[in-house]
mmCIF file as Biopython writes it, N, C-alpha, C and O atoms, coordinates in Angstrom:
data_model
#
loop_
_atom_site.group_PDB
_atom_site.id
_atom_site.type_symbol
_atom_site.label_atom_id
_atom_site.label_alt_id
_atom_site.label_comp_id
_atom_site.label_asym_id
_atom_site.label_entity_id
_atom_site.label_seq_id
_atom_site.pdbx_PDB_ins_code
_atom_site.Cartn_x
_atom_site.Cartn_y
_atom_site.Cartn_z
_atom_site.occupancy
_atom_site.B_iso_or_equiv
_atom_site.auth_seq_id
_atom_site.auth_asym_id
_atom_site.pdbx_PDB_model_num
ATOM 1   N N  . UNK A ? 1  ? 0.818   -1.183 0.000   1.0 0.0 1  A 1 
ATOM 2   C CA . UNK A ? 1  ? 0.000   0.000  0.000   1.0 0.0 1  A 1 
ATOM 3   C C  . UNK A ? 1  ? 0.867   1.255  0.000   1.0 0.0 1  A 1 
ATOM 4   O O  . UNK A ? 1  ? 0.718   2.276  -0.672  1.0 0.0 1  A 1 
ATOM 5   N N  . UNK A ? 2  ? 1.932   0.921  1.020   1.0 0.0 2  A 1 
ATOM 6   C CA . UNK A ? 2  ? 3.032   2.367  1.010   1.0 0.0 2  A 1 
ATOM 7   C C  . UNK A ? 2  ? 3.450   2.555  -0.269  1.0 0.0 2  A 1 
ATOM 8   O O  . UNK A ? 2  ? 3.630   3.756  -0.473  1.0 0.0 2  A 1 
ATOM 9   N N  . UNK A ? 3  ? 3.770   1.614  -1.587  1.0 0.0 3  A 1 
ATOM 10  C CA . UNK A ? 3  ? 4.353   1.711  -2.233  1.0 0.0 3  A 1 
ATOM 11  C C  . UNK A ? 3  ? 3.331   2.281  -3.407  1.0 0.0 3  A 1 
ATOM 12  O O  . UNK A ? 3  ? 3.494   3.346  -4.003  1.0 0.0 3  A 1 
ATOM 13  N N  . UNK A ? 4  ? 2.246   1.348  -3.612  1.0 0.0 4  A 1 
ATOM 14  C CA . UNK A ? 4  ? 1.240   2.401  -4.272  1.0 0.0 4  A 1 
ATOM 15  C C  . UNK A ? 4  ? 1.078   3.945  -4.252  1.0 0.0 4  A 1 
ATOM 16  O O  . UNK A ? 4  ? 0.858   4.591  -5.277  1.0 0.0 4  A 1 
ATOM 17  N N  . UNK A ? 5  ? 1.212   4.548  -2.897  1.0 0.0 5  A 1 
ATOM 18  C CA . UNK A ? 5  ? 1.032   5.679  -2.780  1.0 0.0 5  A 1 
ATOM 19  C C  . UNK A ? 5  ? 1.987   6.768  -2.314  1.0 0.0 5  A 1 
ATOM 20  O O  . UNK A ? 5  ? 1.673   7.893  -1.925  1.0 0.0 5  A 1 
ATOM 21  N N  . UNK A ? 6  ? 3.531   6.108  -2.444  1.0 0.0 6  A 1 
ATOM 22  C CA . UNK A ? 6  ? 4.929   6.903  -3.085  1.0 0.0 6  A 1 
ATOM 23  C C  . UNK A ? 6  ? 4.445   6.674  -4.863  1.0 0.0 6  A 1 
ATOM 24  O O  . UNK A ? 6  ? 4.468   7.640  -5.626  1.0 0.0 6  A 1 
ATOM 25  N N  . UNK A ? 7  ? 4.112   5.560  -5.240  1.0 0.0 7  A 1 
ATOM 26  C CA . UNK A ? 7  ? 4.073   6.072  -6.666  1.0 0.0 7  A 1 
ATOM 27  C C  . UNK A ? 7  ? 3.384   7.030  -7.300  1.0 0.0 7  A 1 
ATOM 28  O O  . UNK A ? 7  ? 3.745   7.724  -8.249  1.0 0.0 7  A 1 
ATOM 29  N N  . UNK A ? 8  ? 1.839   7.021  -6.411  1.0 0.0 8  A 1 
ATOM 30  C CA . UNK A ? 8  ? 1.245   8.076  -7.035  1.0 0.0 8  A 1 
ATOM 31  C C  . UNK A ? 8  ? 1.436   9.613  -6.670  1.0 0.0 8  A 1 
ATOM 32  O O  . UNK A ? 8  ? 1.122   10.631 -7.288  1.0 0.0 8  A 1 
ATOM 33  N N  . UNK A ? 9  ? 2.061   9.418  -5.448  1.0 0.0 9  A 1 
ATOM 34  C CA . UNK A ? 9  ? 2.847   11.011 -5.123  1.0 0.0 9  A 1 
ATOM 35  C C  . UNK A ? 9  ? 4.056   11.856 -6.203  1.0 0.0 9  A 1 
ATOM 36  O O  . UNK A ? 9  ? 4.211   13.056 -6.429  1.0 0.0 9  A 1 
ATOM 37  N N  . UNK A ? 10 ? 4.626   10.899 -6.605  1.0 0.0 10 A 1 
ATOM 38  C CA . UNK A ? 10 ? 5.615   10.752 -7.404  1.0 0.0 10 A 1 
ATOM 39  C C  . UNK A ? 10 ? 5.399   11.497 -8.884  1.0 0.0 10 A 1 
ATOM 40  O O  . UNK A ? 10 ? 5.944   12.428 -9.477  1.0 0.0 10 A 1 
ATOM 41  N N  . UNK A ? 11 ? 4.221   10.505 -9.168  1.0 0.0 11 A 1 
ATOM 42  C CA . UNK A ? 11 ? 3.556   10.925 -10.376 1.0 0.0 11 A 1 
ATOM 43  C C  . UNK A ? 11 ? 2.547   12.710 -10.600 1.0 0.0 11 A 1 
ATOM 44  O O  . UNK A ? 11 ? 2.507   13.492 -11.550 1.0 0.0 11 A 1 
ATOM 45  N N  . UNK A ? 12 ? 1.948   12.732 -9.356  1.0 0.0 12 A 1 
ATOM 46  C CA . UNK A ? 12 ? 1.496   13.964 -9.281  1.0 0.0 12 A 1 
ATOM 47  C C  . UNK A ? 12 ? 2.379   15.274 -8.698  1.0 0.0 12 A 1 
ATOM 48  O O  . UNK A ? 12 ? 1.993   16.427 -8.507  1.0 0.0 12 A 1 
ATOM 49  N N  . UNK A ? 13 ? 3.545   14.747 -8.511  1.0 0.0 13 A 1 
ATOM 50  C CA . UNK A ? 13 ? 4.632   15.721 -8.104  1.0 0.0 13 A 1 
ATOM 51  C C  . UNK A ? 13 ? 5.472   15.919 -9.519  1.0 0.0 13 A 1 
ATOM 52  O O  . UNK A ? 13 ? 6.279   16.847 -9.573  1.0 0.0 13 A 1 
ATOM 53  N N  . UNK A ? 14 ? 5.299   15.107 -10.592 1.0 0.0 14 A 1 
ATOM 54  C CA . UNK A ? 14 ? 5.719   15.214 -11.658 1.0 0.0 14 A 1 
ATOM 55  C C  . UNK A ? 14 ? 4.747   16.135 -12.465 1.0 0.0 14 A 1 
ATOM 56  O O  . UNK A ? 14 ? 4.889   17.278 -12.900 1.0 0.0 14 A 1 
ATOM 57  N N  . UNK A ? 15 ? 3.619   15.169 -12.520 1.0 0.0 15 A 1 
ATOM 58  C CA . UNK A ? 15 ? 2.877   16.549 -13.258 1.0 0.0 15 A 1 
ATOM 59  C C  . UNK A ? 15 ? 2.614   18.110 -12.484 1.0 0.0 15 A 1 
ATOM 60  O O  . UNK A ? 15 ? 2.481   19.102 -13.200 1.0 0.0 15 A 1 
ATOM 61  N N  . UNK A ? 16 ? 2.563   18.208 -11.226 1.0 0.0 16 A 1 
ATOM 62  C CA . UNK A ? 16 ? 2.746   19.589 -10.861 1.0 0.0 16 A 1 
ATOM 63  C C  . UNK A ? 16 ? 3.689   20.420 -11.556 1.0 0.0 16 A 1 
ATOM 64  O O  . UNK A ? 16 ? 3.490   21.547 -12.009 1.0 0.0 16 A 1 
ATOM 65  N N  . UNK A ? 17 ? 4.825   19.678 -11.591 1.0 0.0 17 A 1 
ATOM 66  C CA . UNK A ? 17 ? 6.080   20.594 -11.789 1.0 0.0 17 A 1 
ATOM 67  C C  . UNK A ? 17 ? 6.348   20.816 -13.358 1.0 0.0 17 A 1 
ATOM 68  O O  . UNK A ? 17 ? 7.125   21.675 -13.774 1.0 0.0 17 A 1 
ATOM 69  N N  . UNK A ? 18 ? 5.519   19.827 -14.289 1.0 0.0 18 A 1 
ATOM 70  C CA . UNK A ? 18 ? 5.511   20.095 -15.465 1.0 0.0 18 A 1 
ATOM 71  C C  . UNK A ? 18 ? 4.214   21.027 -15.767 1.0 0.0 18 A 1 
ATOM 72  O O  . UNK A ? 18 ? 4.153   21.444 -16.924 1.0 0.0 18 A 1 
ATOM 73  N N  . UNK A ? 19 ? 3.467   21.301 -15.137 1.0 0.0 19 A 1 
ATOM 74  C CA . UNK A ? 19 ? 2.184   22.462 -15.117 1.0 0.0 19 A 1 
ATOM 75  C C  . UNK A ? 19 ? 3.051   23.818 -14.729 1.0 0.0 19 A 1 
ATOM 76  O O  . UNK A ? 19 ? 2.586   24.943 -14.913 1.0 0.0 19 A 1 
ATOM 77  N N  . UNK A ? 20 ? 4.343   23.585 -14.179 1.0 0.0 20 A 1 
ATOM 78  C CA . UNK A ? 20 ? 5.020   25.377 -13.527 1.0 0.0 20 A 1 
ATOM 79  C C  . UNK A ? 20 ? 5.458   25.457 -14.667 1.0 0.0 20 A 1 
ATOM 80  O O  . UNK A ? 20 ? 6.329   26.327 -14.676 1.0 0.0 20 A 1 
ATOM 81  N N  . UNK A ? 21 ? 5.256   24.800 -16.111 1.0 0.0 21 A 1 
ATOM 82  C CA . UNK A ? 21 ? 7.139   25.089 -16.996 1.0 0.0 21 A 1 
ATOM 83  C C  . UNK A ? 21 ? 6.471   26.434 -17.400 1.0 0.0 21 A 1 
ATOM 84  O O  . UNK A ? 21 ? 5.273   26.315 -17.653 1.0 0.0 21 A 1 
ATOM 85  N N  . UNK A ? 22 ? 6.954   27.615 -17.509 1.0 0.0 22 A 1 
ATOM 86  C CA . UNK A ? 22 ? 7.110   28.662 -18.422 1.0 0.0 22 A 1 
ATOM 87  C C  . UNK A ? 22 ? 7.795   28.815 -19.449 1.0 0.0 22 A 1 
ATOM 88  O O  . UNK A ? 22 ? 8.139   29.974 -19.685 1.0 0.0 22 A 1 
ATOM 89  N N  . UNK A ? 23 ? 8.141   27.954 -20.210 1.0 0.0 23 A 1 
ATOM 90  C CA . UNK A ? 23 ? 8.802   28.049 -21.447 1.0 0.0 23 A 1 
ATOM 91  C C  . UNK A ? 23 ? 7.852   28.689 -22.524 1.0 0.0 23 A 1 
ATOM 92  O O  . UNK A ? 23 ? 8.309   29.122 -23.583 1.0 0.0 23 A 1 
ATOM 93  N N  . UNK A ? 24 ? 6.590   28.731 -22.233 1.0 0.0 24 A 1 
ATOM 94  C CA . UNK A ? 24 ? 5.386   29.160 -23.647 1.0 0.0 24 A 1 
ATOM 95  C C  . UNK A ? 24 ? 5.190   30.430 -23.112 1.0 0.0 24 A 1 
ATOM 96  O O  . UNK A ? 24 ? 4.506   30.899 -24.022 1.0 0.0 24 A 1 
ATOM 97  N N  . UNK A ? 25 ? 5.294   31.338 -22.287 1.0 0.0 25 A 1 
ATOM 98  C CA . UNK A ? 25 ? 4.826   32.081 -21.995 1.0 0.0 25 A 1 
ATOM 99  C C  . UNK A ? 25 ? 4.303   33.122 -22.584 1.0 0.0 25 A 1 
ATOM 100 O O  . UNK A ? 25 ? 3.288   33.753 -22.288 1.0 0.0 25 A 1 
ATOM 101 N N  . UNK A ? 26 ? 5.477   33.350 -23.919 1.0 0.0 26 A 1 
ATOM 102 C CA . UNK A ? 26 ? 5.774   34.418 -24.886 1.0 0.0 26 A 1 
ATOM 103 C C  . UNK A ? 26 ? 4.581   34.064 -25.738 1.0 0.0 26 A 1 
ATOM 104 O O  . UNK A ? 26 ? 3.872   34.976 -26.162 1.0 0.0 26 A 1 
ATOM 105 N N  . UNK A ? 27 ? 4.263   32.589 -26.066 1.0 0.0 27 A 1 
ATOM 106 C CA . UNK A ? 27 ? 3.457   32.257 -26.855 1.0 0.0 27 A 1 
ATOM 107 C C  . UNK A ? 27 ? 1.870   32.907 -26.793 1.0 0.0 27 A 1 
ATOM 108 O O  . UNK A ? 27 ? 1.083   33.249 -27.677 1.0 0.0 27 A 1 
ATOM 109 N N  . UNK A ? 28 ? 1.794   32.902 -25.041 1.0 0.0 28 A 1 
ATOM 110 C CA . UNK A ? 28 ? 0.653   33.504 -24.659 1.0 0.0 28 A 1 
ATOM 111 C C  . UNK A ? 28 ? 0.359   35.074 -24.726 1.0 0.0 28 A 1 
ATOM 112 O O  . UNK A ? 28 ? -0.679  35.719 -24.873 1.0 0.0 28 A 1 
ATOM 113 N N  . UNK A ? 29 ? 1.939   35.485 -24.528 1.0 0.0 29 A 1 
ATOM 114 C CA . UNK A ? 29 ? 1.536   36.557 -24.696 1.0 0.0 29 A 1 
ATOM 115 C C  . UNK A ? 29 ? 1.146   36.919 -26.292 1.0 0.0 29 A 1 
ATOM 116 O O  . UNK A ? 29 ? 1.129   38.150 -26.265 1.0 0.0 29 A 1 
ATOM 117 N N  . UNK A ? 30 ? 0.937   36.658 -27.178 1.0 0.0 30 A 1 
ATOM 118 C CA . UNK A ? 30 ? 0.900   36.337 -28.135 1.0 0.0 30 A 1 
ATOM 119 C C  . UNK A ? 30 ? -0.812  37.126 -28.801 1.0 0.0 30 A 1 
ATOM 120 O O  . UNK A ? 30 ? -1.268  37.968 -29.575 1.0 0.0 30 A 1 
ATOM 121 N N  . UNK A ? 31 ? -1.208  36.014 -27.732 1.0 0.0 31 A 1 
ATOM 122 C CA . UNK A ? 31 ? -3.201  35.733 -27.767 1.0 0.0 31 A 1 
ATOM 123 C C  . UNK A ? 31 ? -3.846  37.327 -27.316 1.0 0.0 31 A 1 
ATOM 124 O O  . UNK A ? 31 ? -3.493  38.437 -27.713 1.0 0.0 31 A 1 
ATOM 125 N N  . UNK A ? 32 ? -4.546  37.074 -26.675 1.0 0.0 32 A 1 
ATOM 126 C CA . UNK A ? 32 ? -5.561  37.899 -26.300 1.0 0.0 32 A 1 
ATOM 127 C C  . UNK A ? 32 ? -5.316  38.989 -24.767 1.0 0.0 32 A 1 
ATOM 128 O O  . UNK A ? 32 ? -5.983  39.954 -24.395 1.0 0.0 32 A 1 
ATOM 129 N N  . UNK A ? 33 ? -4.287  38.446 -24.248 1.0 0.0 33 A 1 
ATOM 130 C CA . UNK A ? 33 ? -3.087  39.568 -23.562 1.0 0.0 33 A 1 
ATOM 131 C C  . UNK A ? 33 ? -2.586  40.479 -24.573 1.0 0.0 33 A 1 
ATOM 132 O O  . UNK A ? 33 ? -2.952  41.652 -24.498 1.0 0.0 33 A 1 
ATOM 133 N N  . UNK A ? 34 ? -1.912  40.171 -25.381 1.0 0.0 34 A 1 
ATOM 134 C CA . UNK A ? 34 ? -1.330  40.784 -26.222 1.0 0.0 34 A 1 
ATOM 135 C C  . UNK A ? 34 ? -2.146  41.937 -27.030 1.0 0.0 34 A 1 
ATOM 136 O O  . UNK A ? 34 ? -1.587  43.026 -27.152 1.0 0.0 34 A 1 
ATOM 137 N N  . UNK A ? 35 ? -3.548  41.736 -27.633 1.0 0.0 35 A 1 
ATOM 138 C CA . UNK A ? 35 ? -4.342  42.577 -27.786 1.0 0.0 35 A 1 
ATOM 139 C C  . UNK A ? 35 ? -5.235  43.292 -27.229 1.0 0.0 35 A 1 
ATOM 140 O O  . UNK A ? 35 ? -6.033  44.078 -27.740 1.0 0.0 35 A 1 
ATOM 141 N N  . UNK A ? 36 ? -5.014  42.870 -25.715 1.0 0.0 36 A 1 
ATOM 142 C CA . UNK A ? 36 ? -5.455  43.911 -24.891 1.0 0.0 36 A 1 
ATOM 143 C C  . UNK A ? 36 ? -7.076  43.292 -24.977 1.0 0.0 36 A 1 
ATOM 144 O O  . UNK A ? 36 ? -7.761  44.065 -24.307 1.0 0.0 36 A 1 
ATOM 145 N N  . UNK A ? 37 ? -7.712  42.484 -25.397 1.0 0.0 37 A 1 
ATOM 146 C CA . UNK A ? 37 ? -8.897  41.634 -25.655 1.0 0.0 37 A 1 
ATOM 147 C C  . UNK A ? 37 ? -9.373  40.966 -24.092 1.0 0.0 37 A 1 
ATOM 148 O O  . UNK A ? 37 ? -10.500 40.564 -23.803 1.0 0.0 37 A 1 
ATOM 149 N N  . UNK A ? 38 ? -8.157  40.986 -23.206 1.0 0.0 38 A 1 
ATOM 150 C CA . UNK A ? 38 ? -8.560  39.938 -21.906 1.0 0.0 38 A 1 
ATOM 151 C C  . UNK A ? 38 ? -9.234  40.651 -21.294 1.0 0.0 38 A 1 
ATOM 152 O O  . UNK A ? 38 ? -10.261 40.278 -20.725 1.0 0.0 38 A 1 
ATOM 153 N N  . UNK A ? 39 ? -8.712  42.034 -21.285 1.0 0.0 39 A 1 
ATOM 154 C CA . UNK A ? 39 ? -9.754  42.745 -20.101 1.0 0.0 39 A 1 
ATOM 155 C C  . UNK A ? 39 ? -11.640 42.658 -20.232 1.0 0.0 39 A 1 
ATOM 156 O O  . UNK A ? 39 ? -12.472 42.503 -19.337 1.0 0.0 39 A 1 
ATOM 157 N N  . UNK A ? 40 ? -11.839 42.852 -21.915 1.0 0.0 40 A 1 
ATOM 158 C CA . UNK A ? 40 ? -12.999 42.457 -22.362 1.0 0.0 40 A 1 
ATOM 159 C C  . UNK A ? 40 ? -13.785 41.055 -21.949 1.0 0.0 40 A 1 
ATOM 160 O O  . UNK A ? 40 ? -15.000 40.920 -21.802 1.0 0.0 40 A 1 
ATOM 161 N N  . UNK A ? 41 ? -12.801 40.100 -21.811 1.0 0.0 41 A 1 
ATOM 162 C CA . UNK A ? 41 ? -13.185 38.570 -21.382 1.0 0.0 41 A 1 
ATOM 163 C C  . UNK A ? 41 ? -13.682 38.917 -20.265 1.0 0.0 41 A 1 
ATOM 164 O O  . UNK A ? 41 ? -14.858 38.646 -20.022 1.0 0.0 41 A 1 
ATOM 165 N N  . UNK A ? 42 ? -12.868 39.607 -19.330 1.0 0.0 42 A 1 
ATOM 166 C CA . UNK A ? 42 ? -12.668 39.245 -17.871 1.0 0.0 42 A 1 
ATOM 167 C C  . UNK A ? 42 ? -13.720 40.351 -17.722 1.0 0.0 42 A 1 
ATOM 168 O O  . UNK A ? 42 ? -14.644 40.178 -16.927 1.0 0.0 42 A 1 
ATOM 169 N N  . UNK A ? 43 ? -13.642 41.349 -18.360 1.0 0.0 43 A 1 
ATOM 170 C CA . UNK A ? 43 ? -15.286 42.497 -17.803 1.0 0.0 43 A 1 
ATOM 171 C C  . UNK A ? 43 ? -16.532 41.378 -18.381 1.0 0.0 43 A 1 
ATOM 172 O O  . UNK A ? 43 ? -17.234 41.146 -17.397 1.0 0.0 43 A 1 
ATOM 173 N N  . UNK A ? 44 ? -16.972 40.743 -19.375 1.0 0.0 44 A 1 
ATOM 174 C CA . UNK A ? 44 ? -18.176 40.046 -19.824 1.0 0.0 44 A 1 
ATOM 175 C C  . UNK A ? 44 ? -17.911 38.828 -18.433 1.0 0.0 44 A 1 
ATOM 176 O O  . UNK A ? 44 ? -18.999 38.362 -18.096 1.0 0.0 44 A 1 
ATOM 177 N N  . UNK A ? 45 ? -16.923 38.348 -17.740 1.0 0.0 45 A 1 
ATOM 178 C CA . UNK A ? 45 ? -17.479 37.094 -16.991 1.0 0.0 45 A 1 
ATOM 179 C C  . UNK A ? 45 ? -17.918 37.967 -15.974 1.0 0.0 45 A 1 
ATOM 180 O O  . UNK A ? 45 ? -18.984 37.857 -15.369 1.0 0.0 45 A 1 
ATOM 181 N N  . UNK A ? 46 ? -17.002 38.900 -15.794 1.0 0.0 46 A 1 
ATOM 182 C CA . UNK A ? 46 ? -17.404 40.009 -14.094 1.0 0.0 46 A 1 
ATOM 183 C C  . UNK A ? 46 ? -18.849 40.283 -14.097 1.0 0.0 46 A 1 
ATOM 184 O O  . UNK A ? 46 ? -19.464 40.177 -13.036 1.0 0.0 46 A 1 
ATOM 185 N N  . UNK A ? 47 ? -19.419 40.603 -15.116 1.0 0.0 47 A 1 
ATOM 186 C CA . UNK A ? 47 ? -20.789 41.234 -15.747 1.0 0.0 47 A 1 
ATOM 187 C C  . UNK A ? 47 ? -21.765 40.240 -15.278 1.0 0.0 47 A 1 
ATOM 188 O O  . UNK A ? 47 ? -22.640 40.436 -14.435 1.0 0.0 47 A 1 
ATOM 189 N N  . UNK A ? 48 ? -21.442 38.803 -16.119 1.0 0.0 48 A 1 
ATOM 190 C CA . UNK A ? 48 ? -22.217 37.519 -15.743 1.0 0.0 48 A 1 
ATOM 191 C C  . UNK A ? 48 ? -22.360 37.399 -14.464 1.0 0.0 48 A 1 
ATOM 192 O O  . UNK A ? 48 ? -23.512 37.138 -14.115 1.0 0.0 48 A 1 
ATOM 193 N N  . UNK A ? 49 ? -21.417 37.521 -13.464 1.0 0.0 49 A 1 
ATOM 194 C CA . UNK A ? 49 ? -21.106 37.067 -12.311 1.0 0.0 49 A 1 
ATOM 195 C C  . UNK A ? 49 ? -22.609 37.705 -11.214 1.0 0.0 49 A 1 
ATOM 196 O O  . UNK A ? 49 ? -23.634 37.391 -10.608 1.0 0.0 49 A 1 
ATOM 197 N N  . UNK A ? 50 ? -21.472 39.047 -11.699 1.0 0.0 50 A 1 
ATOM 198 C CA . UNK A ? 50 ? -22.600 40.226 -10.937 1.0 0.0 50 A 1 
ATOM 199 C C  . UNK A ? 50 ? -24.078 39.530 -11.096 1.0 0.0 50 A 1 
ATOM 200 O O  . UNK A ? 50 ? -24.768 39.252 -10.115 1.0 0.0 50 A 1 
ATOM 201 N N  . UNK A ? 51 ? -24.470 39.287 -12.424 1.0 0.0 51 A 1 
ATOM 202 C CA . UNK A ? 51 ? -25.906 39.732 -13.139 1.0 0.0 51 A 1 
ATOM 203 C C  . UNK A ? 51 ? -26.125 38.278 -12.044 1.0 0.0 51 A 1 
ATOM 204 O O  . UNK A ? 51 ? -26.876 38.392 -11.075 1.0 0.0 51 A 1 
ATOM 205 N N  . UNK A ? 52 ? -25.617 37.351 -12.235 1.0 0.0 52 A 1 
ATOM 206 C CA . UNK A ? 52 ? -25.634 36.033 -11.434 1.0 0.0 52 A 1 
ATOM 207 C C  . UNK A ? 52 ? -26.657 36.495 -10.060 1.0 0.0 52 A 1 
ATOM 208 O O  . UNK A ? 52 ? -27.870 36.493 -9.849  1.0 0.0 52 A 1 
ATOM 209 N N  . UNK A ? 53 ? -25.354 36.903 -9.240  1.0 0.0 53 A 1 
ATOM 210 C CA . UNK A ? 53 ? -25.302 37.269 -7.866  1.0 0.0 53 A 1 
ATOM 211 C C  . UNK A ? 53 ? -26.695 38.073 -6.937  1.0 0.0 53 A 1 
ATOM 212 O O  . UNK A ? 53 ? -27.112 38.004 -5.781  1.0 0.0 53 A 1 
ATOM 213 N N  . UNK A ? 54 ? -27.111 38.883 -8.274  1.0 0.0 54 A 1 
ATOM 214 C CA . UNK A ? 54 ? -28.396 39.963 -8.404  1.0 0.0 54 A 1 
ATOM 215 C C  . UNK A ? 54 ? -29.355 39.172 -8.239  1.0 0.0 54 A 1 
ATOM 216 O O  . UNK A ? 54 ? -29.973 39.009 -7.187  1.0 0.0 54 A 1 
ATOM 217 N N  . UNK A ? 55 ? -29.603 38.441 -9.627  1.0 0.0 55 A 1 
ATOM 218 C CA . UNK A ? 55 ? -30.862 37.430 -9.550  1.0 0.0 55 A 1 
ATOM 219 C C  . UNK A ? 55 ? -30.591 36.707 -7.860  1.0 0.0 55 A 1 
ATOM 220 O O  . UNK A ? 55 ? -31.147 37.195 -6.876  1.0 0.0 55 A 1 
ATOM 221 N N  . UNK A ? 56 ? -29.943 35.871 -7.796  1.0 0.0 56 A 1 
ATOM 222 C CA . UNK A ? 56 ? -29.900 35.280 -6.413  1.0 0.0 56 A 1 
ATOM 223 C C  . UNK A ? 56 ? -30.327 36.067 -5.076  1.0 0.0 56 A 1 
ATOM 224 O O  . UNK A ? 56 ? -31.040 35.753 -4.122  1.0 0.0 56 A 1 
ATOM 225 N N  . UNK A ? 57 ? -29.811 36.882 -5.307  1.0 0.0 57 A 1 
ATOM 226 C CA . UNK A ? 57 ? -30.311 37.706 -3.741  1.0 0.0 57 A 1 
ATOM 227 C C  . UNK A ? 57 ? -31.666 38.316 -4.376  1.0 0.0 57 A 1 
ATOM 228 O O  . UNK A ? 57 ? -32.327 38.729 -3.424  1.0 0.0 57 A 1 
ATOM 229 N N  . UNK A ? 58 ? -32.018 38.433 -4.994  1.0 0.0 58 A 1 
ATOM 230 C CA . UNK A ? 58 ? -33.479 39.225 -5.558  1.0 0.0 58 A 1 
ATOM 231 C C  . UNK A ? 58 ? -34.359 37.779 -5.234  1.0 0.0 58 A 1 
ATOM 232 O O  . UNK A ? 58 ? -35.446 37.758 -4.657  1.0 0.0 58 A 1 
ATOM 233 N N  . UNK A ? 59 ? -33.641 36.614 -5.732  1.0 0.0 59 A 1 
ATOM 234 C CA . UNK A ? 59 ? -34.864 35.373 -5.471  1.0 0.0 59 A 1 
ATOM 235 C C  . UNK A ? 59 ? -35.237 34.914 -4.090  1.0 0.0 59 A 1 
ATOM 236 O O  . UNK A ? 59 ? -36.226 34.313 -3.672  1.0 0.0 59 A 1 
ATOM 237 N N  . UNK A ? 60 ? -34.258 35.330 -3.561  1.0 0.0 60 A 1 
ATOM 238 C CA . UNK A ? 60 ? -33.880 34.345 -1.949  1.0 0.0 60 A 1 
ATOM 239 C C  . UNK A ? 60 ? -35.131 35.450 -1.261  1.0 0.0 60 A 1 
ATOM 240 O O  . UNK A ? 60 ? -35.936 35.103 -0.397  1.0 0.0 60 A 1 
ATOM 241 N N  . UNK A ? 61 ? -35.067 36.537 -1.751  1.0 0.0 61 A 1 
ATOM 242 C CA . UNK A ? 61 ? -35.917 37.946 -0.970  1.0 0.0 61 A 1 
ATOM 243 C C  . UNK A ? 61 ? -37.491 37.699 -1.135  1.0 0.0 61 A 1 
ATOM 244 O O  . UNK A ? 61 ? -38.364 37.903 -0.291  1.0 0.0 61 A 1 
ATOM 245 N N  . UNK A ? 62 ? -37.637 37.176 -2.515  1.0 0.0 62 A 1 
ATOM 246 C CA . UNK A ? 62 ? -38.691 36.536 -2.691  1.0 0.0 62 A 1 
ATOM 247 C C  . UNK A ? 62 ? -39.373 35.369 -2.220  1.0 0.0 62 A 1 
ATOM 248 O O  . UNK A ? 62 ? -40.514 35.288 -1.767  1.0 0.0 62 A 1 
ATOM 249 N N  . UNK A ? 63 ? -38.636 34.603 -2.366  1.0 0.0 63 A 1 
ATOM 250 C CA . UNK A ? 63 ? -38.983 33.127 -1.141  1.0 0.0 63 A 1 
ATOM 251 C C  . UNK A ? 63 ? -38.929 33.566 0.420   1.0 0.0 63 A 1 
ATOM 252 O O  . UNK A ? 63 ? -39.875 33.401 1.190   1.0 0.0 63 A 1 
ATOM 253 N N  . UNK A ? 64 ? -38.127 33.942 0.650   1.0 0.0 64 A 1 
ATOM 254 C CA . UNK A ? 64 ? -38.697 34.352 2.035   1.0 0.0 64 A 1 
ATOM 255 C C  . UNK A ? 64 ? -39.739 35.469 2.616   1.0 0.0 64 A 1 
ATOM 256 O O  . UNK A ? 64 ? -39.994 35.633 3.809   1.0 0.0 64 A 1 
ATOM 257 N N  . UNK A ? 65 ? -40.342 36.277 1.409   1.0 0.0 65 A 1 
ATOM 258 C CA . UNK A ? 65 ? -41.494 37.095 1.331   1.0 0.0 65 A 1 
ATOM 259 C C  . UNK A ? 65 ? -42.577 36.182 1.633   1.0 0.0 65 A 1 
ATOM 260 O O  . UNK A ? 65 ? -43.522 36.286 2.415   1.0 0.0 65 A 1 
ATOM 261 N N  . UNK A ? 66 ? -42.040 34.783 0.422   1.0 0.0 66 A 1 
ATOM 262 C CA . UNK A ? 66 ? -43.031 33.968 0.260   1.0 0.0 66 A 1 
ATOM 263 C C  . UNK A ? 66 ? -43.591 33.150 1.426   1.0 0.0 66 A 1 
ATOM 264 O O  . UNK A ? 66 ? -44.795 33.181 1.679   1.0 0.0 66 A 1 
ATOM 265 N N  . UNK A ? 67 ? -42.632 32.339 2.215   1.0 0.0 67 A 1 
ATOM 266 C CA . UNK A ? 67 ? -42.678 31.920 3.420   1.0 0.0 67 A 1 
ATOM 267 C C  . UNK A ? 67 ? -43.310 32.598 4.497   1.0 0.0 67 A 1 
ATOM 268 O O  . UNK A ? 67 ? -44.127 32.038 5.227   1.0 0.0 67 A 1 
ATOM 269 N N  . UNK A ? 68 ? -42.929 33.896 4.636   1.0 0.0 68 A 1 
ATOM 270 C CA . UNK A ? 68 ? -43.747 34.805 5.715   1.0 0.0 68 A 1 
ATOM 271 C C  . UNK A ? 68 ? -45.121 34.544 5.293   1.0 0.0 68 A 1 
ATOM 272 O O  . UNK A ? 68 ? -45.759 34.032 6.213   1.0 0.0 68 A 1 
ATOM 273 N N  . UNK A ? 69 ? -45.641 34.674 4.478   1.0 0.0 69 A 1 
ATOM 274 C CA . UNK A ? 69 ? -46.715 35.033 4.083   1.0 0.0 69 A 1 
ATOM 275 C C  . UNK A ? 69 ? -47.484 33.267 4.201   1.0 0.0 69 A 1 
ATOM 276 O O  . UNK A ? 69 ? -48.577 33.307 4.765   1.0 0.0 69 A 1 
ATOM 277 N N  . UNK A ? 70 ? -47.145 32.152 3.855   1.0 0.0 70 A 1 
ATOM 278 C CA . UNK A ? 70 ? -47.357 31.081 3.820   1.0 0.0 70 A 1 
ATOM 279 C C  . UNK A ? 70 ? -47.264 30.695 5.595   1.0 0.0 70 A 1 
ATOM 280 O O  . UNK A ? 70 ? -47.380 29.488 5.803   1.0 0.0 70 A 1 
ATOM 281 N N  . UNK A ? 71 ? -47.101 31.432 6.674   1.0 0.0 71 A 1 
ATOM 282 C CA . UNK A ? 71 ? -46.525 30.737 7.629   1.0 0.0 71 A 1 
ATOM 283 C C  . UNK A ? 71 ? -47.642 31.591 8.948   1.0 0.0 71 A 1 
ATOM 284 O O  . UNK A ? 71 ? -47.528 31.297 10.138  1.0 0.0 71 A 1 
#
């Protein structure tokens, strides 16, 4: 059993350290960093998020309107 699970430590200590390589980095910068496009990504998920977050607390306000009223 010990030995099973030095191997699989082993193995996921390998792929960790091959997930740090920065050798592509340049490549990335390349994409949608490079054109200044990410901030656009990252404002449309922020947007979603928010719009998310809104509905949720607007529903929860409602069900428990609802409950008072049911109770």
């Amino acid at each position: 059993m010990k030995y099973v699970i030095g191997t699989l430590s082993c193995l996921l200590l390998c792929l960790y350290n091959y997930a740090q390589d920065t050798s592509g980095v340049n490549e990335v910068a390349t994409g949608l960093r490079a054109d200044g496009k990410i901030y656009v990504v990252v404002a449309v998920v922020v947007t979603i998020l928010l719009g998310l977050v809104i509905y949720l607390i607007s529903l929860d306000r409602k069900i428990s309107r609802l409950e008072k009223q049911g109770t």
